[in-house]
C-alpha atoms as a printed R data frame, in Angstrom:
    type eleno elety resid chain resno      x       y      z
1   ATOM     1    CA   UNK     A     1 10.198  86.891 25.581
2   ATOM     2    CA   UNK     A     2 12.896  89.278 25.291
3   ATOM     3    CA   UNK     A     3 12.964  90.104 29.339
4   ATOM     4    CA   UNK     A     4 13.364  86.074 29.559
5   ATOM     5    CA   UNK     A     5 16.166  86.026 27.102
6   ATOM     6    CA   UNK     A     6 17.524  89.322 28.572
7   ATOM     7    CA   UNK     A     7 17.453  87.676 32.310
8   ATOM     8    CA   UNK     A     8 18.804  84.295 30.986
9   ATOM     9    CA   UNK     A     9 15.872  82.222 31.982
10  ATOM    10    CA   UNK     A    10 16.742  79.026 30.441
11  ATOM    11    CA   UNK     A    11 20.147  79.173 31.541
12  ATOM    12    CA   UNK     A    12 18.945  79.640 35.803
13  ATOM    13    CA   UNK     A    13 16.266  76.966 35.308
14  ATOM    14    CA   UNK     A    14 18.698  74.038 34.054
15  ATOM    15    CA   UNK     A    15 21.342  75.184 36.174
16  ATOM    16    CA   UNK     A    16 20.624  72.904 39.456
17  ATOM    17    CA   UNK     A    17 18.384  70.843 38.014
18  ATOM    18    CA   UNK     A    18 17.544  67.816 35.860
19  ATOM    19    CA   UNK     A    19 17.673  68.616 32.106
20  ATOM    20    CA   UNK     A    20 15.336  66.195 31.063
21  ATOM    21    CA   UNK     A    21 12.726  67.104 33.254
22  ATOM    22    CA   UNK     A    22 13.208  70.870 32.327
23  ATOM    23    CA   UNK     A    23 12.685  69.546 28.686
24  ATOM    24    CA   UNK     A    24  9.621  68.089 29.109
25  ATOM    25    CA   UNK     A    25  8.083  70.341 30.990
26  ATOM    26    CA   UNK     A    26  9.075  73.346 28.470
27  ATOM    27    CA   UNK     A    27  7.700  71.212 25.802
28  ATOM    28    CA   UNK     A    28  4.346  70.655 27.705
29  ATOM    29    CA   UNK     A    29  4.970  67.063 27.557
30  ATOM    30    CA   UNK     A    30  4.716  66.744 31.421
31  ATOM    31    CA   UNK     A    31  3.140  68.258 33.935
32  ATOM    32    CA   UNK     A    32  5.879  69.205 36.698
33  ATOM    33    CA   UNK     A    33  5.407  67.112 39.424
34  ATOM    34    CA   UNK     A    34  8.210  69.099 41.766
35  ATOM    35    CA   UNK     A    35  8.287  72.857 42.794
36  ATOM    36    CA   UNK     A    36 12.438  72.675 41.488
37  ATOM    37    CA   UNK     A    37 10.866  72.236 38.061
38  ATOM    38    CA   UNK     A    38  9.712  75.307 37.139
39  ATOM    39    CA   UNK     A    39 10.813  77.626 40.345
40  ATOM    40    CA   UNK     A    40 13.799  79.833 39.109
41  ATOM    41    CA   UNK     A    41 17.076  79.823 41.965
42  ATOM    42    CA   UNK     A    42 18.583  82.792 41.098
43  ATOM    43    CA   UNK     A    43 15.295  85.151 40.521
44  ATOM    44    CA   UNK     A    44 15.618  88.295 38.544
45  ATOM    45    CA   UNK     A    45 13.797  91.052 39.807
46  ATOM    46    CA   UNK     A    46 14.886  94.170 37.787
47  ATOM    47    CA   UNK     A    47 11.413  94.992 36.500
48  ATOM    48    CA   UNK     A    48 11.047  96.636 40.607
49  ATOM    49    CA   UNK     A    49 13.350  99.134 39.515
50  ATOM    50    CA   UNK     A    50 14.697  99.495 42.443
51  ATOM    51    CA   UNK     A    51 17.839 102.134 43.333
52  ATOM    52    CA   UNK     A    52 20.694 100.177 43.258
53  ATOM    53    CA   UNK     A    53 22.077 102.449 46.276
54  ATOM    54    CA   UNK     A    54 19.685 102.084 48.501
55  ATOM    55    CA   UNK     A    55 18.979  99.523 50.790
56  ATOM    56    CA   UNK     A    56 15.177  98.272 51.510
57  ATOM    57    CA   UNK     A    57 13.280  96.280 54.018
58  ATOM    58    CA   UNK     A    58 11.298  93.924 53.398
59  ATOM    59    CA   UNK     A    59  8.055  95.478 53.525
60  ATOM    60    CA   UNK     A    60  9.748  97.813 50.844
61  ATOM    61    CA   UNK     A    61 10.646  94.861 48.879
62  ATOM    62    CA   UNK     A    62  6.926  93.241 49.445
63  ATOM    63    CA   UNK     A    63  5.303  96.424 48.732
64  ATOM    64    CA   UNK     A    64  6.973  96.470 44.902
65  ATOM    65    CA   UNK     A    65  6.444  93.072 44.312
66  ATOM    66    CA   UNK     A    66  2.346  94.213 44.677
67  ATOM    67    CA   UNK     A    67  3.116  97.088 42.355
68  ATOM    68    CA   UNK     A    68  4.691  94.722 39.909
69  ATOM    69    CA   UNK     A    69  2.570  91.796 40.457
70  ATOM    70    CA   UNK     A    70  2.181  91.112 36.624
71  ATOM    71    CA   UNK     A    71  5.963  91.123 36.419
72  ATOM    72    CA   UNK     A    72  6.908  89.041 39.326
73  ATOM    73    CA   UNK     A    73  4.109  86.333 38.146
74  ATOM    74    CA   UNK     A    74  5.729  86.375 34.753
75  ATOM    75    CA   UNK     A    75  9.100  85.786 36.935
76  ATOM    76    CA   UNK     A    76  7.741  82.956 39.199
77  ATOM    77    CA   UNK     A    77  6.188  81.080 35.735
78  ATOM    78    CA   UNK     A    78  2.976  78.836 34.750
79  ATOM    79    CA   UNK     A    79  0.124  78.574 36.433
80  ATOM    80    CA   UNK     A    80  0.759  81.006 39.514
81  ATOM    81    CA   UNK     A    81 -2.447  83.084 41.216
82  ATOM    82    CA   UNK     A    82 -1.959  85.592 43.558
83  ATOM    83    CA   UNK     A    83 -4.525  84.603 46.914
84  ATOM    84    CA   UNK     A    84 -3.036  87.182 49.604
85  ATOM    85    CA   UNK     A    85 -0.522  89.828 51.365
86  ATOM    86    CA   UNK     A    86  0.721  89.164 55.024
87  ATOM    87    CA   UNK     A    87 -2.212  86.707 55.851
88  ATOM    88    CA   UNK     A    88 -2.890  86.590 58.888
89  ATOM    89    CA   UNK     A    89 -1.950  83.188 61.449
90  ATOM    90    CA   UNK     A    90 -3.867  82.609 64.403
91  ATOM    91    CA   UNK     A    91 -2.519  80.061 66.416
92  ATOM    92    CA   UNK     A    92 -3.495  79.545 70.159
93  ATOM    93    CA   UNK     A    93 -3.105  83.077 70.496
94  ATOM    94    CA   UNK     A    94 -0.555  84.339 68.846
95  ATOM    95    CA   UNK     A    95 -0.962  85.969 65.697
96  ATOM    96    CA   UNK     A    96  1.976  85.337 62.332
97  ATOM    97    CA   UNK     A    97  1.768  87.101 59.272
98  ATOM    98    CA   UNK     A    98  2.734  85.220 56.166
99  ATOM    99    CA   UNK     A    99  4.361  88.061 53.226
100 ATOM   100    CA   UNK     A   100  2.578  86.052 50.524
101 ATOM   101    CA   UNK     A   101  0.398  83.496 49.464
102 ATOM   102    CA   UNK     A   102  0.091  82.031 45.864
103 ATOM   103    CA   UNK     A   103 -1.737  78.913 44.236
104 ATOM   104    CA   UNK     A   104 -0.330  77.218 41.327
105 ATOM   105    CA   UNK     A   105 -2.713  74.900 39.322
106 ATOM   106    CA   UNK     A   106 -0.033  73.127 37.655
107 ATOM   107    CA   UNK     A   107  1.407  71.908 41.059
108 ATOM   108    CA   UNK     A   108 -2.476  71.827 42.798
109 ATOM   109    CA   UNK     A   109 -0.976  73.356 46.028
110 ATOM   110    CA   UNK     A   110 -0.625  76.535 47.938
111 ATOM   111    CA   UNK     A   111  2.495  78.371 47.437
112 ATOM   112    CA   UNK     A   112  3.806  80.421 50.290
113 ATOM   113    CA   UNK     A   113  6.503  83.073 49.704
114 ATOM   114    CA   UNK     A   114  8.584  84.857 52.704
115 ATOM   115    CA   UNK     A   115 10.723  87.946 52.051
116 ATOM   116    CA   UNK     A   116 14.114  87.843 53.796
117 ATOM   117    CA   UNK     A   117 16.207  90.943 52.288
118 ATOM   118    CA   UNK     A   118 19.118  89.499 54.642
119 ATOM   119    CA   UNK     A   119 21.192  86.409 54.353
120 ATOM   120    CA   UNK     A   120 18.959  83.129 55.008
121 ATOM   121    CA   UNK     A   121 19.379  81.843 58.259
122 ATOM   122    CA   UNK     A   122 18.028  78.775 59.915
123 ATOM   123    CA   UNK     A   123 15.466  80.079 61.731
124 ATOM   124    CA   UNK     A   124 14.066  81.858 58.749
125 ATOM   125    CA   UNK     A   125 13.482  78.220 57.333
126 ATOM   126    CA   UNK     A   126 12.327  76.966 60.780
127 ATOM   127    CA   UNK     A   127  9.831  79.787 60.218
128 ATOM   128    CA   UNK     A   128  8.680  78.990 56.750
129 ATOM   129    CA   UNK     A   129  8.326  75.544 57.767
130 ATOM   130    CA   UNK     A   130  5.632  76.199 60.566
131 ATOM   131    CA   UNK     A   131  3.877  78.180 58.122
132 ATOM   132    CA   UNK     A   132  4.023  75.232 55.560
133 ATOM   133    CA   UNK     A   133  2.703  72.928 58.235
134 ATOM   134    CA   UNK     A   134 -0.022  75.134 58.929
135 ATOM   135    CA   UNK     A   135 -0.993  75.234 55.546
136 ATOM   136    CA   UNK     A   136 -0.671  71.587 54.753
137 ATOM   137    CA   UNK     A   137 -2.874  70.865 58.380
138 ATOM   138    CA   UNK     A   138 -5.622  73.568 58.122
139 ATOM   139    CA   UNK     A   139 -5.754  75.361 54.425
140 ATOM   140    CA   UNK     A   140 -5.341  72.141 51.903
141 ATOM   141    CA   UNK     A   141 -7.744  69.890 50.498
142 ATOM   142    CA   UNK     A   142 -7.837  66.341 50.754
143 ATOM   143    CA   UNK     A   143 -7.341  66.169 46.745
144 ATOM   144    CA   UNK     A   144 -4.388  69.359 47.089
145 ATOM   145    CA   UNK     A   145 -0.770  68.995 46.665
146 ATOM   146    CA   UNK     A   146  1.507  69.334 49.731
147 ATOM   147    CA   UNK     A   147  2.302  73.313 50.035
148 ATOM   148    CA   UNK     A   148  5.671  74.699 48.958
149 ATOM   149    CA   UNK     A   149  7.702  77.191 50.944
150 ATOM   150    CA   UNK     A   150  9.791  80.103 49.360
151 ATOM   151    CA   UNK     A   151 12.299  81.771 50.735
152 ATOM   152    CA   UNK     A   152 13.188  84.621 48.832
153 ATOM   153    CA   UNK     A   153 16.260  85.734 50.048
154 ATOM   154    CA   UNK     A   154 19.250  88.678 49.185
155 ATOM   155    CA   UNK     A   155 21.980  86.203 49.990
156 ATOM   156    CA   UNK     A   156 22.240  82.595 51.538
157 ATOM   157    CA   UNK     A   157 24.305  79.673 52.119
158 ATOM   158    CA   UNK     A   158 23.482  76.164 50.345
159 ATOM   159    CA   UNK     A   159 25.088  74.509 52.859
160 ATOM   160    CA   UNK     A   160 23.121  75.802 55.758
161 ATOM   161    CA   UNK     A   161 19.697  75.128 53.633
162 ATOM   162    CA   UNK     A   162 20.686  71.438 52.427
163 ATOM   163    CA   UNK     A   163 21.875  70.637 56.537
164 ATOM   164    CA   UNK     A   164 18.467  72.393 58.603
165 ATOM   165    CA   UNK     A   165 15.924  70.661 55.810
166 ATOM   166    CA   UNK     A   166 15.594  66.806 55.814
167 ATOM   167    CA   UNK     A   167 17.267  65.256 52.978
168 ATOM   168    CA   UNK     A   168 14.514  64.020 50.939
169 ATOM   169    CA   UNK     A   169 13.139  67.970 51.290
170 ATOM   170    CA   UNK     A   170 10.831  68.827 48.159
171 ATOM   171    CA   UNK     A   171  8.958  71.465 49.802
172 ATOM   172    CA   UNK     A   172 10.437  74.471 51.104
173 ATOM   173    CA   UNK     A   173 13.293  76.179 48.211
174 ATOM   174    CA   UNK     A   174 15.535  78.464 49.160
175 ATOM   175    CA   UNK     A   175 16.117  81.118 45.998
176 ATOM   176    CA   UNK     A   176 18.552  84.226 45.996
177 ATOM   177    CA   UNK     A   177 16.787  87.342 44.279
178 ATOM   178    CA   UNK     A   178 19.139  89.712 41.756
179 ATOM   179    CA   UNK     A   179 17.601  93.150 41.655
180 ATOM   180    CA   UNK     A   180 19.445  93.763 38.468
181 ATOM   181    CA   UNK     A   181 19.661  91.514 35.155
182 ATOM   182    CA   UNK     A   182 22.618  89.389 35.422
183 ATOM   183    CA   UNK     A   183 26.114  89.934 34.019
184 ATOM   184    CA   UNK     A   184 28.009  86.828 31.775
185 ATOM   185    CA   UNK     A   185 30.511  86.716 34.951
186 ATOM   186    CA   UNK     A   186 27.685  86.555 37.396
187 ATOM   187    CA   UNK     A   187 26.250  83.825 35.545
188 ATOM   188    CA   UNK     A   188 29.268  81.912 34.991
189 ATOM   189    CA   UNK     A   189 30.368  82.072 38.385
190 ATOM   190    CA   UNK     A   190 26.694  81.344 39.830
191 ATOM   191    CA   UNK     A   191 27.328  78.030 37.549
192 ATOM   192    CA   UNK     A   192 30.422  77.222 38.940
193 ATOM   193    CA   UNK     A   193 29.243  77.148 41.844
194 ATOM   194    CA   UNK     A   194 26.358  74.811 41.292
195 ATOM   195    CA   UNK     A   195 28.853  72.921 39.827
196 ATOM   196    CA   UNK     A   196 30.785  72.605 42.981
197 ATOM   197    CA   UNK     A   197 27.601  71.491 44.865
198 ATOM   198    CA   UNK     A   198 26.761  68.668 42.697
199 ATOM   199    CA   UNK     A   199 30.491  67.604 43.119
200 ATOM   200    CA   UNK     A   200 30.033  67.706 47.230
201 ATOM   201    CA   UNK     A   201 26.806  65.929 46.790
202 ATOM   202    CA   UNK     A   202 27.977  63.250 44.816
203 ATOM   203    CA   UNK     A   203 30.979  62.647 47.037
204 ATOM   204    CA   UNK     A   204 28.828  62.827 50.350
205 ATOM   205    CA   UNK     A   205 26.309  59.890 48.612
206 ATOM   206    CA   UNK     A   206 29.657  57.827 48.025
């Protein structure tokens, strides 16, 4: 509890997102019935203790997320189980390698995480998509959820996200890691921003 308070939990979940539903879900009087509901945009990844000097790829990044796994399910929230590392693809004879692969009962559906330790870019969503499709097509049960896509990313742009994914997206989530708890700037600025987006939206919808 005091690593959630420490890494402002409640403050990143309601940021970009409907209060109410936050609410109820908190309270347990809901089950979530969208990934946004409980899946955190920034995460906080501090517990990797990773130098703040250095720079990593992903496999680095990957590889302490294993070491940590505890941690980083405690970051990602209810009802997440860890299935796999870079499971393998085969399709028509080519081989992909997905960084991740959860299930989360809450949500009944796979949940498939990619590492980007770059800025986002549209293919990197292109990417995640195929490997959603796949999943939806060829791992799911008729009685599963849809699969959700991560993209775990150093940096990104909202505006490139919101313009490659179709607008009625509910699948695929783009969310910025922090390798270090969060300042009171950082946080006020990362609301700000949100801020700013929900002000475009609402004038684009006009």
């Amino acid at each position: 509890m005091e690593r959630q308070i420490n890494s402002s939990l409640w403050e990143r979940l309601l940021i970009s997102r409907d209060r109410q539903d936050v609410l109820a879900v908190a309270r347990n009087e809901k089950l979530p019935s969208d990934a946004r509901q409980i899946i955190k945009d920034p995460m906080v990844l501090e517990f990797l203790e990773l130098k703040r000097e250095a720079s990593y790829y992903e496999r680095d990044l990957e590889t302490a997320i294993i070491t940590h796994l505890q941690d980083f399910l405690l970051e990602l929230g209810n009802g997440f189980t860890f299935i796999a590392r870079q499971k393998r693809i085969h399709i028509d004879g080519d081989d992909f390698f997905v960084d991740l692969v959860f299930y989360n009962r809450l949500l009944q559906c796979f949940v498939i995480i990619e590492i980007k330790t770059e800025k986002l870019t549209h293919q990197d969503i292109g990417q995640l998509q195929m490997y959603v499709n796949y999943y939806d097509r060829m791992e799911k049960n008729d009685n599963e959820n849809r699969t959700i896509g991560i993209l775990l990313c150093a940096n990104k742009n909202d505006s490139v996200v919101k313009f490659t994914l179709p607008e009625n997206n509910k699948n695929i989530i783009a969310s910025q890691y922090n390798l270090y708890l969060p300042t009171e700037k950082q946080l006020l600025e990362e609301v700000k921003k949100e801020l700013q987006n929900f002000e475009e939206d609402k004038e684009t919808k006009r």
